[in-house]
N, C-alpha and C positions, 0 to 999 in steps of 0.2 A: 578214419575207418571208411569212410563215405568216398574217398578217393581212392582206395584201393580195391573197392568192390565195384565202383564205377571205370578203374583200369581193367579190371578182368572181365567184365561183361564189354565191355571196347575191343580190347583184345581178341577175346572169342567174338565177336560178331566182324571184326575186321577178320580172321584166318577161318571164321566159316562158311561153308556151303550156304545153297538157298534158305535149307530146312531149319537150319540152327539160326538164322538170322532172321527168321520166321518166328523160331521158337522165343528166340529172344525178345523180339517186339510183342508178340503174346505174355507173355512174362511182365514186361513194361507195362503194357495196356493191362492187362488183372491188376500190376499194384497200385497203378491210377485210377482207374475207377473203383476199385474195391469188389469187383465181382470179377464173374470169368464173363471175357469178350463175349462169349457163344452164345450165353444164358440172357444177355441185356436185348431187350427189343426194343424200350427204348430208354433214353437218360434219365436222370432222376434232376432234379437243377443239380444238386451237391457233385455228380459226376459232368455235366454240363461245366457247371465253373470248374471245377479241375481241369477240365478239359482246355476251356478257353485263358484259365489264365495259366496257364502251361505256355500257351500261343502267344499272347500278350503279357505283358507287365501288369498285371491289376492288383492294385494295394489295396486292403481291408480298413474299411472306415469303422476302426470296433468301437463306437459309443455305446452304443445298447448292447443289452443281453443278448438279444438274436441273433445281433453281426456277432459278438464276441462267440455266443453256439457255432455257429457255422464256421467261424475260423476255425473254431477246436477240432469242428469234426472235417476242415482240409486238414489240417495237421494228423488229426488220428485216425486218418483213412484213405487220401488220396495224394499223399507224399509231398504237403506240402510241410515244409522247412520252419522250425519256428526259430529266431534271432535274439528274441529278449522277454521276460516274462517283468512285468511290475512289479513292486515288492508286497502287493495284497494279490499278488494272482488275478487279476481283472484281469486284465489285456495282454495281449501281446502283439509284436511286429512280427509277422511272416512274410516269408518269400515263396514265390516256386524255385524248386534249382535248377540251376542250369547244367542240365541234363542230356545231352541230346539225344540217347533214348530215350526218353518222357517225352520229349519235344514229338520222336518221330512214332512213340505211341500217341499221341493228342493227336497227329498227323491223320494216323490211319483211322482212327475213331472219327476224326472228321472228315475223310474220305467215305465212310459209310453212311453217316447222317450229315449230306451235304448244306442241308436246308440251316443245322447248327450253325455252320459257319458261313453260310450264305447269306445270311439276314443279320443285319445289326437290330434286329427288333428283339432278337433273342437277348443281345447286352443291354440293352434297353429298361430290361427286366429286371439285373442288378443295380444299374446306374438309380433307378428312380424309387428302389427301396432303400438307398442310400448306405448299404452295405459294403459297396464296394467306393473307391474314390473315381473317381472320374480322370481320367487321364488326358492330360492336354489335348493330345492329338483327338480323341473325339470330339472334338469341340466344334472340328471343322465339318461332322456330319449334323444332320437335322434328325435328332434322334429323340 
């Protein structure tokens, strides 16, 4: 079902005008963040990580209760994908999808708050609460 709603919103934003391709990424962006674009002045971390790991591959370190909170609420609020649940409901493995509307709403939300993705001091923030995994490639920054 996930594939044929992501053909028709591809569809309509490949055969439409500016406005509908506008509309459409507005559309993306409210169901990633969980608000409407307009209303946000600025990110919450919970719309921050959706945002950023929309853009990057970041995988969920769920040991504790608070990573496993926070996965719950990518999953129940800014479209993140869940893969497998345990058989006590503890944990689970999620992804972001690969979306490329998501992708090119994350885009424009970080087009607006440059500074988000302009600093790795902002990932910095996940990494050393250890909620999220650390992904090779940052290893080669001094973070």
């Amino acid at each position: 079902m996930l594939t044929l709603v992501s053909i028709r919103f591809g569809s309509l934003y490949d055969a439409g005008d500016k406005a509908v391709r506008e509309d459409i990424i507005t559309f993306a962006t409210t169901k990633l963040l969980n608000a409407e674009p307009d209303k946000v002045e600025e990110l919450t971390n919970d719309q921050r990580l959706a945002c950023l790991s929309q853009r990057i591959p970041l995988e969920f370190n769920s040991t504790t209760y608070i990573a496993q909170a926070n996965e719950r609420k990518q999953v129940e609020g800014h479209m993140r994908v869940c893969l497998k649940i345990d058989a006590a409901f503890e944990s689970m493995i999620t992804v972001s999808a690969s979306e490329p509307l998501l992708s090119e709403a994350a885009y424009t939300v970080g087009q607006k708050t440059v500074p988000m993705f302009g600093q790795f001091s902002k990932i910095d923030a996940y990494l050393n609460n250890h909620m999220v995994k650390s992904p090779e490639y940052f290893r080669h920054y001094s973070i």
